[in-house]
Residue, then its C-alpha position, 0 to 999 in steps of 0.5 A: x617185559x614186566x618189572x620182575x621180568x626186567x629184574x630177573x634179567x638184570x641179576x642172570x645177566x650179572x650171575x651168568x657173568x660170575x665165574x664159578x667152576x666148581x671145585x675151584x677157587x672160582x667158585x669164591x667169586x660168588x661172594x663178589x656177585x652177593x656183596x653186590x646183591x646185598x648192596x643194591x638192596x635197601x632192605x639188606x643195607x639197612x639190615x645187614x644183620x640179616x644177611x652175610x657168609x657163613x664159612x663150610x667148615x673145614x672148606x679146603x678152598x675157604x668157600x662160604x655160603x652166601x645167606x639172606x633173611x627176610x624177616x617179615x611178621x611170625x615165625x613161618x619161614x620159606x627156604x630159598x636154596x640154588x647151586x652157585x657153581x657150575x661146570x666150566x666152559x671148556x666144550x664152548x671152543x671158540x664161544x668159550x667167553x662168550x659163555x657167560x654172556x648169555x645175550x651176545x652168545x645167543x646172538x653169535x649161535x645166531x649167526x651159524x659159528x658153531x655146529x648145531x644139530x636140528x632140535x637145538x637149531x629149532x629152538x635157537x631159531x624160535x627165539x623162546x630160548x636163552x643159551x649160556x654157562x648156567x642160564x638152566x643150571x642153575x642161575x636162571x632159576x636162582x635170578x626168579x629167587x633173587x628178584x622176589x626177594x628184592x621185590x618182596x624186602x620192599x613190602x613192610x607188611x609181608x607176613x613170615x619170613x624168607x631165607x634165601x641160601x647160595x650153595x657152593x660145589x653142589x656139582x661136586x660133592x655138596x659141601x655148600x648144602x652139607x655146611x648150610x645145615x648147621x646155619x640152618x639150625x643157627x638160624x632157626x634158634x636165633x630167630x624162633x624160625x619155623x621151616x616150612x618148606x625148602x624150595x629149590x629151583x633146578x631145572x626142570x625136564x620136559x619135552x613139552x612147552x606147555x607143561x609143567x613139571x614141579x618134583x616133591x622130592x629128590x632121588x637119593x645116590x651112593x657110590x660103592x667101591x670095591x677092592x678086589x685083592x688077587x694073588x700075585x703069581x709070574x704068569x708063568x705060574x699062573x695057577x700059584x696066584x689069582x688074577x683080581x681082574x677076574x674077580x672085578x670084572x665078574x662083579x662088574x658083569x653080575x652089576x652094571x645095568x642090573x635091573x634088580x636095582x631100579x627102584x619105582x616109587x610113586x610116578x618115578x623110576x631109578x635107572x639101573x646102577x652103572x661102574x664110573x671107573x675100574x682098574x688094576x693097582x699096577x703102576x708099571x709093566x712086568x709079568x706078574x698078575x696084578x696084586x689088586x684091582x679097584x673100581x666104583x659104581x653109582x647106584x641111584x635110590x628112592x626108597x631102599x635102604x643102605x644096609x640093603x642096597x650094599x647087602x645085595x652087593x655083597x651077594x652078587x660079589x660072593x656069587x662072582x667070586x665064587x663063579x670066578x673060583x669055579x672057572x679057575x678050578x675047571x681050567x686047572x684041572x684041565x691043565x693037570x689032565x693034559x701034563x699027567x698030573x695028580x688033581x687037585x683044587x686052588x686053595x682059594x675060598x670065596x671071601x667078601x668083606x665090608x670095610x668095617x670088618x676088615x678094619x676090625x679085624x686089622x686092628x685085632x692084627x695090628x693094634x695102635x700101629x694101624x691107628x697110626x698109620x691111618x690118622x697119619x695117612x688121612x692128614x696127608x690124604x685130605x692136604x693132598x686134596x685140597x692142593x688138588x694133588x690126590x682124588x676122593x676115589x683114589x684117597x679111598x683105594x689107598x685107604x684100604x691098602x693101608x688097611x689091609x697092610x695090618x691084616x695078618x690073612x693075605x688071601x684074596x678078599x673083595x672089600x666093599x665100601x662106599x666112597x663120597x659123596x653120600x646123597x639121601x634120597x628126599x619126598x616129602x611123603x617122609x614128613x607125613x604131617x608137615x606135608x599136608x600143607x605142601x599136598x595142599x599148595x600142589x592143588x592151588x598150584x595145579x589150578x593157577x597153572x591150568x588157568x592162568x598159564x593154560x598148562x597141563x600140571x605134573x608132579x614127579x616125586x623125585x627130581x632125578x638130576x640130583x640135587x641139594x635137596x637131599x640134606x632137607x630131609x633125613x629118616x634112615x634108621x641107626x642101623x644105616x646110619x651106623x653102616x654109612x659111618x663105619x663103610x663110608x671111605x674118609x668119613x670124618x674130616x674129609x668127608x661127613x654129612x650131619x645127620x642128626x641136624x638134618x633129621x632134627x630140621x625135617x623140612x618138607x622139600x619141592x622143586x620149582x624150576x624152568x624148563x632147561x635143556x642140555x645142561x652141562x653142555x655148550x647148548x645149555x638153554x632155559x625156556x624164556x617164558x618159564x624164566x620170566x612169567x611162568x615160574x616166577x607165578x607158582x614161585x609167588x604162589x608159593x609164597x602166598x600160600x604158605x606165608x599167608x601173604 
């Protein structure tokens, strides 16, 4: 094993051996990891200035992104961003603290403790593979980071600069990438930086060992939610009301898995949308319908805007409506014919709204009381949630119910949203001209991976998996940047992301990652050879190209 080899080893070790669960107040410990980091390093001990925590604002779990700049000769910077939380370890049973100790766990798998299936026995068994809590995602590939830049301080000639950025609750709702983009700016302003490249280093997926695969950009995600209000009615009545299940699981239906959602830009494919969660909003058992039913969705996106992505949702939901409607008449007047009755249609119109114009028509109806209510609800909302007492879907339903209380109009309505997390989709095809240099260090990289690592080379345009890297780049027009404020559930103190800022910065993003398997899982794996020589080769190449070292 070579120098960097065994200094990779040595901080994945120690990384691994971090406890970080996102979301929680674990994920503070990776201030003890980078004090320690920041200690062992000559360059930052002597510079430590240059290195040291900055504070996400507005953090309910006080966590801080950890921040190393190498400053070099010049203004050209390379950014140098990884997640430090991961998924905790409870799927790892009786090896569940043995999951940070990725050497001892991958000889214990050894002895045969735990059940493996074929493919995972195979790779164990070749010994090319490396088991534990976030060896793939993604402290392996933050350990390559962490070794270069340690190798890199001790060069007094290096030319330009390196950043190196550790980012909290990544598995969440990004807050660490969404905070470090004003530290960024900071940066950039104190010490005349010029960003050239944000350089990420999640996991790659393959199903070949000698290929590789780097990603120019990342896919984008949203999460629209919908509020289906009925018409409570006692069940034997059932016709004086209308059933918002009805309504919901008819969107649900026109929606999950439509293929008219997949986006193909470049080499990439988006799969289809699918619902994460629905339900009615009764909270004990009578025989009445349900006044409402809720429920979101994750929709990916690669090149679609916002404002037409929520327009098509809006479609389909007046389309489902308005089917639900017919359905309920038919089997009304079904039921007039067997009792004798006179005909006649329901009263109820098909009615879908945005959040927006619901909340402006309610504050027509209700004025500075619904101003009220709102601010005092949003202030117990976000300290519920940051006790853990109140979900982000959840505070967003409650959102709309004290919204809806102030609108006169109590028909049934379907209000469609979005609720956090917000993930832009990134290529580096957005910054037309910043990315000529990147086109360019793809070719050199092609080259040295089919000479020096006698690999085929493939670039995926976006990273799939969701990643930081969507607040490198920004280009959506006012117009969704306006539908995303006014339609995104808790903006503001709870939850925003700085446009303007990551728009201002544009900087040109790439992945470069190991190969990594399984990944949230106990079978979670990084590929030695890419964690040793492989990656930490296009890594140096990377370097070399842009900073001219």
């Amino acid at each position: 094993m070579n120098h960097l080899a065994e200094k990779i080893k040595k901080y994945l070790e120690a990384y691994v051996g971090t406890v970080t669960h996102t979301a929680t107040e674990l994920e503070n410990n990776n201030i003890v990891f980078f004090k320690d980091y920041f200690s062992s390093v000559e360059y930052f001990k002597s510079n430590p200035q240059n290195c040291g925590f900055y504070t996400i604002e507005k953090d309910p779990l006080g966590r801080k992104v950890p921040w190393a700049l190498l400053k070099g000769q010049g203004s050209e910077t390379i950014i140098l961003i990884h997640h430090t939380d991961t998924v905790d370890t409870d799927d790892y049973g009786i090896n569940k603290e043995l999951a940070y100790k990725p050497f001892q766990l991958t000889e214990k798998y050894l002895e045969g403790n735990v059940d493996l299936s074929e493919p995972v026995l195979e790779d164990l068994k070749s010994g090319e593979w490396l088991f534990g809590r976030g060896v793939a995602d993604m402290k392996g590939g933050a350990s390559i980071h962490l070794a270069l830049l340690d190798e890199y301080s001790q060069d007094d000639n290096f030319q330009g600069n390196l950043l190196l950025l550790g980012l909290p609750d990544e598995e969440n709702l990004s807050a660490g990438m969404r905070g470090a983009v004003n530290l960024l700016k900071e940066l950039k302003d104190k010490h005349d930086l010029n960003y050239k490249l944000l350089l990420n280093v999640e996991p790659q997926e393959r199903e070949e060992k000698d290929l590789m695969r780097l990603y120019d950009g990342s896919v984008g995600k949203l999460m629209p939610i919908f509020y289906a209000r009925g018409k409570l009615a006692h069940v034997g009545q059932v016709f004086n009301g209308l059933n918002p299940i009805q309504i919901l699981s008819e969107i649900i239906g026109a929606t999950e898995l439509n293929p008219d959602f997949s986006e193909k830009v470049g080499n990439t494919i988006t799969p289809p949308p699918t619902w994460l969660f629905s339900k009615d909003r009764k909270e004990v058992y009578d025989v009445s319908l349900p006044l409402a039913a809720t429920g979101y969705m994750s929709i990916l996106t690669l090149d679609r805007p916002v404002v037409e992505i929520m327009g098509e949702l809006r479609r389909l939901s007046e389309e489902s409506f308005a089917r639900v409607l017919e359905r309920s008449n038919a089997s009304y007047k079904a039921y007039l014919e067997k009792n004798n009755e006179p005909l006649q249609e329901l009263p109820w119109k098909v009615n879908v709204k945005t959040y927006d114009e619901v909340y402006q028509e309610a504050l027509r109806d209700g004025g500075d009381a619904l101003v009220k209510e709102i601010d005092e609800f949003l202030l117990q909302a976000k300290e519920k949630i940051e006790k853990g007492e109140l979900s982000i879907p959840e505070a967003s339903f409650q959102l709309i119910e004290k919204t809806l209380l102030h609108l006169k109009d109590t028909s049934p309505l379907v209000v469609l949203a979005m609720a956090p997390p917000y993930y832009p989709n990134t290529n580096i095809s957005m910054v037309p001209e910043k990315g000529k240099e990147i086109y360019s260090l793809l070719e050199k990289l092609e080259a040295i991976t089919k000479d020096a690592l006698d690999c085929s080379f493939h670039v995926k345009n976006y990273y799939t998996g969701i990643s930081d890297l969507s607040y490198g780049l920004f280009e959506a027009s006012q117009e969704n940047v306006d539908f995303i404020e006014n339609n995104m559930l808790l903006w503001g103190d709870i939850y925003s992301i700085p446009f303007d800022v990551i728009k201002d910065l544009s900087i040109p993003v790439l992945n470069i990652g190991p190969w990594g398997k399984d990944f949230h899982k106990y079978t979670e794996r990084v590929y030695l050879k890419d964690l040793y020589d492989r990656i930490p080769l296009l890594v140096q190449e990377t370097i070399k190209q842009l900073l001219n070292n």
